[in-house]
C-alpha positions in Angstrom: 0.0 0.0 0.0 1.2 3.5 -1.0 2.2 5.6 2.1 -0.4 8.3 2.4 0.7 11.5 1.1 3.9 10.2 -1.0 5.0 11.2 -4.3 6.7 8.1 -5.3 6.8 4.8 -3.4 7.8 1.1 -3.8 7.0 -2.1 -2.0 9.0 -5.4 -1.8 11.6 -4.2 -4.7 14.0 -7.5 -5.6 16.6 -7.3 -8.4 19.2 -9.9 -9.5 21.4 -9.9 -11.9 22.4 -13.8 -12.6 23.3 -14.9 -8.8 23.7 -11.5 -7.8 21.1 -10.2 -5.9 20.7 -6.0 -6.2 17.2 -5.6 -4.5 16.0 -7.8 -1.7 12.7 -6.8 -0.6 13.3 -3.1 -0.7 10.2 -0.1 0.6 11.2 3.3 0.0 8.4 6.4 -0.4 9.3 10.3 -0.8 7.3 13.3 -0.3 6.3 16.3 -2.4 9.6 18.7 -1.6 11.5 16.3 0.2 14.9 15.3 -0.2 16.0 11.7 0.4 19.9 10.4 0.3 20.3 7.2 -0.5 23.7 6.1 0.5 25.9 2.6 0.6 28.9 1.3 -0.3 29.6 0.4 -3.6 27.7 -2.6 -5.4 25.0 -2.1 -2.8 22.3 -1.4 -5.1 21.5 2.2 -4.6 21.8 2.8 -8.4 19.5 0.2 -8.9 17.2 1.4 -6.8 17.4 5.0 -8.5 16.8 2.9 -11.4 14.0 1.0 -10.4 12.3 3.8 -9.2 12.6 5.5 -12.5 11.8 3.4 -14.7 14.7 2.6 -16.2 15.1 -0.4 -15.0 12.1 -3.1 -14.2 12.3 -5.3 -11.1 11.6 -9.1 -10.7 9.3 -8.5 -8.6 7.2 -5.5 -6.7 5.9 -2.4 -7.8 7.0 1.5 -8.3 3.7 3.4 -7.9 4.0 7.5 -8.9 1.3 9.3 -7.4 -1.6 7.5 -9.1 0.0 5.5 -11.8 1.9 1.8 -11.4 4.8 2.4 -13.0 5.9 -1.2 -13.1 2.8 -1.5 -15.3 3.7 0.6 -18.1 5.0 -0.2 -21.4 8.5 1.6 -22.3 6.7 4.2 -24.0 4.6 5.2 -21.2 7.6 4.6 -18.8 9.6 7.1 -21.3 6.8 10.0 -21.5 7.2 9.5 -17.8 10.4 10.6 -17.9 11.0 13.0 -20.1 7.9 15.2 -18.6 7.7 14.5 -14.4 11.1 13.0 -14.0 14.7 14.9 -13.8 17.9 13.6 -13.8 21.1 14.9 -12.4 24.5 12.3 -13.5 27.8 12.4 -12.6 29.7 13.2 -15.4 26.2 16.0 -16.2 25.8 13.9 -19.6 25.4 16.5 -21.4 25.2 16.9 -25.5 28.8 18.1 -26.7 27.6 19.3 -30.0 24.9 21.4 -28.4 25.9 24.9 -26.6 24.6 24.9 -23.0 21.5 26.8 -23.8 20.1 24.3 -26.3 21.1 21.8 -23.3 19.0 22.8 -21.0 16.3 23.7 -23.4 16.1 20.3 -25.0 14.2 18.9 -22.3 11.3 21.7 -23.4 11.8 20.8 -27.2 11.2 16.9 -26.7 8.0 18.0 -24.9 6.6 20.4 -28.2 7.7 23.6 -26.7 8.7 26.2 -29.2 12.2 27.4 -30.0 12.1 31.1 -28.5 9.6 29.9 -25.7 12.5 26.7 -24.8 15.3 29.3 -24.5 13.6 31.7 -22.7 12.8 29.5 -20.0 16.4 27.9 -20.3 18.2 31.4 -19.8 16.3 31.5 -16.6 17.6 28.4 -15.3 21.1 29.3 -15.9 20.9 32.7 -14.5 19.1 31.0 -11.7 22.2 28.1 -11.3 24.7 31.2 -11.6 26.0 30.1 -15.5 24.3 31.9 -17.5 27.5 33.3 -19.0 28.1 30.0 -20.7 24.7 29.8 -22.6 26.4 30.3 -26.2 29.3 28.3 -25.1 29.4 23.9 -25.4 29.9 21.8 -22.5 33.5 21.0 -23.5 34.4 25.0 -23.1 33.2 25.0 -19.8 34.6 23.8 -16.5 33.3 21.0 -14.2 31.5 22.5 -11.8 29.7 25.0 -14.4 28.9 21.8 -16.8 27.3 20.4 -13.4 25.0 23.7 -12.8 24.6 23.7 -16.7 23.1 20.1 -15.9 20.9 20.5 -12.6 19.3 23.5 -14.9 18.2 20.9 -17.8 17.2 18.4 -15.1 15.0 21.4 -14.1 13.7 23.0 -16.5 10.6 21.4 -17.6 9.8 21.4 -14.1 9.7 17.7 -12.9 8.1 16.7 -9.8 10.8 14.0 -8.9 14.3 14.7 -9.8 16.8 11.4 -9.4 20.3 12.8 -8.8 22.9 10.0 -9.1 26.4 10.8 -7.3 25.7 14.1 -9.0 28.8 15.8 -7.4 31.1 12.7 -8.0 33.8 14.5 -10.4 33.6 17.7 -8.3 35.8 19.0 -6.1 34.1 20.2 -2.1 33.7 23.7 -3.4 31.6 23.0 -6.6 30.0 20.1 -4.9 28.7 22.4 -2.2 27.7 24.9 -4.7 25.9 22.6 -6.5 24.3 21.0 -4.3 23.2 24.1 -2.4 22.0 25.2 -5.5 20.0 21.6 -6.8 18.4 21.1 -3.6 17.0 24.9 -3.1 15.7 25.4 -6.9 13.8 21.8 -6.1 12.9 22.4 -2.8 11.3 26.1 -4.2 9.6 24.1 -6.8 8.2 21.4 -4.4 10.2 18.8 -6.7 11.2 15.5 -5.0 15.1 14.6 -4.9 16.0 11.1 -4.7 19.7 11.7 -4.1 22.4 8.8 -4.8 25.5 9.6 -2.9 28.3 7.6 -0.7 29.5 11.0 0.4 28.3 12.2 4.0 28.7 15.9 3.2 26.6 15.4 -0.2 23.9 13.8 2.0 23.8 16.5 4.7 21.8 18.5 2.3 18.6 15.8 2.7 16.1 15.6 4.6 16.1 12.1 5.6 18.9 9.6 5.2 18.7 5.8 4.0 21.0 3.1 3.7 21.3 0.3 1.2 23.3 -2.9 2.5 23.2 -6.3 0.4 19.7 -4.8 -1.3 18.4 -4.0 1.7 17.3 -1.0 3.8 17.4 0.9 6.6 16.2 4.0 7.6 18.7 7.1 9.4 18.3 9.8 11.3 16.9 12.9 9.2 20.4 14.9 7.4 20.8 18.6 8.8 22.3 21.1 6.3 
């Protein structure tokens, strides 16, 4: 049963790949606004859990329910509307398109959706004066530096306003000060926007930003005490 009031939730996740058992058995729910780390050593499954969660990836056995809709149910077409109009998604490495400038980066989100040229870039000048890069609109992702490719992606992951953005080690190849920045500025612009964060991070400090902490062990977990910024 869905947790009253939740965004997203699961029930009874498993996962295995061959003998290798990702998921065993795993709840997890989040909250309009709220800000969930997931942490655990590596090969614990918390990427697989992002994944499952998302879409991306479908378990062997449980469900993924968003809001009203099982996604678990859906066919990869529905499950790909899904996320390119109420999911976001923050990377490690930002993923961004090399042969497109950062402008037409965050506004391709808005184009895959129908939105008009003039109307996309509008909206994605915004985000980057919001993230503090807007200076590097006419400029491609290779020209800029890490932590400014990073803003350049937490402002594509929000610009078509998602309600659940899925952040995977997103300040990985950053170093403290840019992580800090960027996660200062990821978790107020959602937070402002009442998006979700599901945040996938082995780093403590990257996880003080949550609201509430869980950890994945051998595909399970367990539940910590809520992160203070």
């Amino acid at each position: 049963m869905t947790p009253e009031g939740s965004l997203l939730a699961a029930e009874a996740l498993h996962k295995a790949y061959g003998r290798t058992t990702a998921l065993d058995g795993v709840d997890f729910s989040i909250h309009p606004g709220e800000v969930v780390a997931v942490m655990g050593p590596s090969g614990s499954g918390k990427s697989t859990l992002l994944h499952c969660l998302a879409g991306i990836v479908l378990p062997d056995s449980g469900t993924v329910r968003y809001g009203e809709h099982d996604v678990t149910a859906m066919n990869d077409a529905q499950r790909s509307a899904l996320r390119r109009t109420d999911f976001g998604f923050v990377f490690q490495f930002g993923q961004l398109v090399p042969e497109l400038t950062c402008l037409e980066n965050v506004a391709l989100p808005l184009r895959l959706n129908g939105v008009k040229r003039k109307e996309a870039e509008r909206h994605a000048r915004e985000w980057l004066e919001r993230l503090e890069v807007e200076d590097s609109e006419g400029k491609r992702p290779g020209e800029v530096s890490g932590g400014q490719g990073q803003r350049v992606a937490v402002a594509r992951a929000l610009a078509a306003r998602p309600r659940v953005i899925f952040a995977d080690e997103p300040t990985g190849a950053l170093d403290s000060l840019n992580g800090e920045r960027v996660m200062t500025l990821l978790t107020d612009a959602a937070r402002d926007t009442n998006a979700a964060v599901v945040l996938v991070t082995h780093e403590a400090r990257v996880a003080a930003y949550s609201d509430r902490e869980i950890v994945v062990r051998d595909g399970r977990v367990k539940d910590m005490l809520a992160g203070l910024r």
